[in-house]
Structures are given as C-alpha cells and as structure tokens.
PAPA-811512 format. One record per residue: residue in one letter; chain; x, z, y of N, C-alpha, C in turn. Coordinates in nm, 3 decimals. Example, Ala and Ser with C-alpha at 12.3 -4.5 7.8 and 13.67 -1.06 7.14 Angstrom:
<pts>
> r,c,npx,npz,npy,capx,capz,capy,cpx,cpz,cpy
> A,A,1.319,0.780,-0.569,1.230,0.780,-0.450,1.320,0.780,-0.330
> S,A,1.285,0.708,-0.225,1.367,0.714,-0.106,1.290,0.787,0.003
</pts>
This chain:
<pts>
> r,c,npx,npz,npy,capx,capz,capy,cpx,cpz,cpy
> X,A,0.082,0.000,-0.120,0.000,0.000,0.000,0.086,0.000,0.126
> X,A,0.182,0.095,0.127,0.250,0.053,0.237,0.362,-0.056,0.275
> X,A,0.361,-0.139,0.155,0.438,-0.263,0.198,0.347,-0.379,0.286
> X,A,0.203,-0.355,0.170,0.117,-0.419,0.273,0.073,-0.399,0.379
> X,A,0.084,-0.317,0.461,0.079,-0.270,0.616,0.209,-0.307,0.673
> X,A,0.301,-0.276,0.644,0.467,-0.323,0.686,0.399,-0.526,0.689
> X,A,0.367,-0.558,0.572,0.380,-0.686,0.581,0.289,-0.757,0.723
> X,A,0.167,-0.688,0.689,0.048,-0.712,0.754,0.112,-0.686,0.919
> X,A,0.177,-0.627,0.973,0.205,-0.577,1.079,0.295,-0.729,1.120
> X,A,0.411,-0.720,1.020,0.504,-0.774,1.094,0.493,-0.956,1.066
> X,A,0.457,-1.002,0.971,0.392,-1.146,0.981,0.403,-1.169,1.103
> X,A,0.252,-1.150,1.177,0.244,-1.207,1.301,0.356,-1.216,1.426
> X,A,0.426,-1.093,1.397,0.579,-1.055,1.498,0.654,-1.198,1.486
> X,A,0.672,-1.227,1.361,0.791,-1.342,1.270,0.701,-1.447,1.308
> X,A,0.578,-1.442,1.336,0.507,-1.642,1.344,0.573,-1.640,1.503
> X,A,0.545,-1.538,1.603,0.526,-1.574,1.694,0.665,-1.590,1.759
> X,A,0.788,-1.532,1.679,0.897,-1.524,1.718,0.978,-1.687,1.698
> X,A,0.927,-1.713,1.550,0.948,-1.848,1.531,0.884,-1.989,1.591
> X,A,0.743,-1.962,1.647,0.709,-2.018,1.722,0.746,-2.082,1.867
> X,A,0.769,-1.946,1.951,0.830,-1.936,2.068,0.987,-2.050,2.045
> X,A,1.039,-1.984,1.949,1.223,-2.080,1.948,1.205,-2.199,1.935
> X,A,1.065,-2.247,1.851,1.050,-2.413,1.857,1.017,-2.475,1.953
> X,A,0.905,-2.419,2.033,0.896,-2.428,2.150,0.987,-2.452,2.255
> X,A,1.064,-2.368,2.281,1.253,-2.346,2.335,1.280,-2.476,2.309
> X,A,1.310,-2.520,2.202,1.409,-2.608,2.129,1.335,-2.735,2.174
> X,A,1.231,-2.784,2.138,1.139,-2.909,2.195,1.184,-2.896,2.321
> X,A,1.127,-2.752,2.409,1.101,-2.825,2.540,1.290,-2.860,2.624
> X,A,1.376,-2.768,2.563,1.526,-2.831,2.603,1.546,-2.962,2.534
> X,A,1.505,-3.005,2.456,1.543,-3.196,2.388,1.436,-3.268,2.497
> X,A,1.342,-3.204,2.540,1.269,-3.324,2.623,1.334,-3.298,2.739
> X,A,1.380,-3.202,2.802,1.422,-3.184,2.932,1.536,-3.295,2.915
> X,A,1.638,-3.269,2.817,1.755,-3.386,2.804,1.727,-3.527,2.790
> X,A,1.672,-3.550,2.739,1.585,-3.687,2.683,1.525,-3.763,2.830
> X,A,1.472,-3.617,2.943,1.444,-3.711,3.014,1.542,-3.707,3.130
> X,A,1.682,-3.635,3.152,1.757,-3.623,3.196,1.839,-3.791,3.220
> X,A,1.850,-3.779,3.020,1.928,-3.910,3.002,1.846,-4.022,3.072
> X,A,1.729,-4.049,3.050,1.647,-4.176,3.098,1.691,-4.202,3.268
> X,A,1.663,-4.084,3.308,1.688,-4.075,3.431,1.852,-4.122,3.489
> X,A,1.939,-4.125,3.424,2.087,-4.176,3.445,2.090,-4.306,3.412
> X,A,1.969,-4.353,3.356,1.973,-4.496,3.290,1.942,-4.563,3.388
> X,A,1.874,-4.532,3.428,1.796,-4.561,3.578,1.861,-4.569,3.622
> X,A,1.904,-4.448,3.703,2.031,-4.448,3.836,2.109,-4.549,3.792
> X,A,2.180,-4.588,3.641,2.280,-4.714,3.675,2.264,-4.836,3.608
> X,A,2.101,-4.840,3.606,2.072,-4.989,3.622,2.082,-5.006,3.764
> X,A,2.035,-4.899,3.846,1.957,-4.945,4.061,2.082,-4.973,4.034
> X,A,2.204,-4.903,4.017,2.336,-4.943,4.085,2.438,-5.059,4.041
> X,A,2.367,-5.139,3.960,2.465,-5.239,3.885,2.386,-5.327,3.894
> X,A,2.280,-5.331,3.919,2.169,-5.468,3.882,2.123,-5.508,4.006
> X,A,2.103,-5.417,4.104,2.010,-5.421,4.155,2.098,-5.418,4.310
</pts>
C-alpha cells in the first residue's frame, strides 16, 4: 500500500517534469531553426540583391 501512494504521488511529478524538458528542447530547436532561416535571408539581401 504504501508503494502505491509513493507511486500515485510521484507519477504526475515525473510526467510533468518530463514534459516541461520537451517543451525546453522543441522550443530552443525552433528558436535556432528560425535563427538560421533568418541568416539565410540576411545573405541572400546581401549577395543577390
């Protein structure tokens, strides 16, 4: 019985902890992703254009 309260408790601790870091992790690859696009840009205006 008391593993299942230990378990029951801390589950949700561990979803939301693992949740949050994916979160983290996505939203720093899109920040870069659109970092890079953005330099692509800048040196097409400056070579092409």
């Amino acid at each position: 019985m008391v593993m299942d309260h230990g378990f029951i408790i801390f589950t949700p601790i561990f979803a939301v902890l693992i949740g949050f870091s994916l979160f983290r992790i996505l939203k720093k690859r899109k920040r870069s992703a659109k970092s890079i696009y953005k330099l692509i840009n800048d040196l097409e205006k400056k070579y092409i254009y």
